[in-house]
NUKOLMAR-25473 format. One line per field, with one value per residue (C-alpha): residue number from 1; x, z, y. Coordinates in steps of 0.5 Angstrom, whole numbers. Layout:
BEGIN
resi	c(NUM ...) $
xx	c(X ...) $
zz	c(Z ...) $
yy	c(Y ...) $
This chain:
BEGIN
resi	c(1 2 3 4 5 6 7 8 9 10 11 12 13 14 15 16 17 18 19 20 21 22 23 24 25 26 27 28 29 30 31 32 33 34 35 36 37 38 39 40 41 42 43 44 45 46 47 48 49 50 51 52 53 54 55 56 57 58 59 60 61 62 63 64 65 66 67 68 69 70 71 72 73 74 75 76 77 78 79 80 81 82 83 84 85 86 87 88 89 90 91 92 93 94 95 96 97 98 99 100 101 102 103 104 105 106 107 108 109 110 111 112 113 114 115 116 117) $
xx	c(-83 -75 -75 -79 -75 -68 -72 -73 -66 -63 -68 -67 -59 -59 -63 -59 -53 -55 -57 -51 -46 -52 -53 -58 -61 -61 -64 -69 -71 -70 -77 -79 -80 -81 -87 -91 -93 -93 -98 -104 -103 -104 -107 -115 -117 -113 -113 -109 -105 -104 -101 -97 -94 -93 -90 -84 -83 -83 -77 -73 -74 -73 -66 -64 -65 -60 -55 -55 -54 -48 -45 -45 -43 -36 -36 -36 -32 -28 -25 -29 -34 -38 -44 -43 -45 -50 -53 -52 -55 -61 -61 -61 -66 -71 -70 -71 -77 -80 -78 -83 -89 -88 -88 -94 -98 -96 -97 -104 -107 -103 -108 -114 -113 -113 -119 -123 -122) $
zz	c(633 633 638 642 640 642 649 650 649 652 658 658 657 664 668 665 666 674 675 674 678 683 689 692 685 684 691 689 683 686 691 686 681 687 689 683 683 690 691 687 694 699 696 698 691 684 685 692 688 683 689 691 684 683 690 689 681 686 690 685 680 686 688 680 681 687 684 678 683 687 680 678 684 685 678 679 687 687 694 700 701 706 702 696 702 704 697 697 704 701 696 701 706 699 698 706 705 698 703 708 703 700 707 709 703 703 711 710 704 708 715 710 707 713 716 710 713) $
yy	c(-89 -88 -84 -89 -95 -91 -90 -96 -99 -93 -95 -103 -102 -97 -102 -108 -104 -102 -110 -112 -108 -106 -111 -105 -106 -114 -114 -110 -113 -121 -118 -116 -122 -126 -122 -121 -128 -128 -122 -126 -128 -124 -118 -118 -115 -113 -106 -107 -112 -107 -102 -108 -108 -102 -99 -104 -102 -95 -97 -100 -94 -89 -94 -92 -85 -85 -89 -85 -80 -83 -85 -78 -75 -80 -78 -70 -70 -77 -76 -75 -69 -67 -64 -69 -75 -70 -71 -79 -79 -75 -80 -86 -83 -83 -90 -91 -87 -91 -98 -94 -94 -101 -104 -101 -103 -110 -110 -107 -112 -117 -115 -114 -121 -124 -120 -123 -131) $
């Protein structure tokens, strides 16, 4: 049970520590809180409501996983590199790839929605 509790300290302390340095991640989070109740809205069913939701936490998890990796490669090489901005890109282009899918899903359960008046 203490390690539990230890995980989700360490866990929430991360995510308040990413939304008060990271504009990305504050954006993010905004949408987020925004769309929750937002998403009651538009999505045809709980289920897609449960996508909807679900692929916005996947953008903002996969947004932390690339700050994690830009912090520690500034960390590891602060001078310009070209392989470690060929890593933070990587970085980017899957934060653009998970915007990709979150963005499908809400344009699908929004067409669906409609279809149904």
């Amino acid at each position: 049970m203490k390690r539990l509790y230890s995980a989700t300290v360490n866990s929430l302390r991360g995510l308040h520590h990413g939304l008060w340095h990271e504009p990305a991640l504050r954006e993010e989070a905004i949408i987020l809180v925004a769309a929750v109740p937002f998403g009651v809205l538009i999505a045809p069913t709980w289920a897609w409501y449960v996508a909807m939701v679900g692929a916005l936490l996947a953008v903002l998890s996969v947004e932390l996983l690339n700050t994690a990796v830009e912090k520690l490669a500034d960390h590891t090489t602060p001078g310009q590199h070209p392989e470690i901005g060929a890593v933070k890109d990587y970085g980017s282009a899957a934060v653009f790839c998970m915007l990709g899918v979150a963005g499908l899903i809400w344009i699908v359960a929004a067409i669906l929605r409609v279809g149904r008046f």
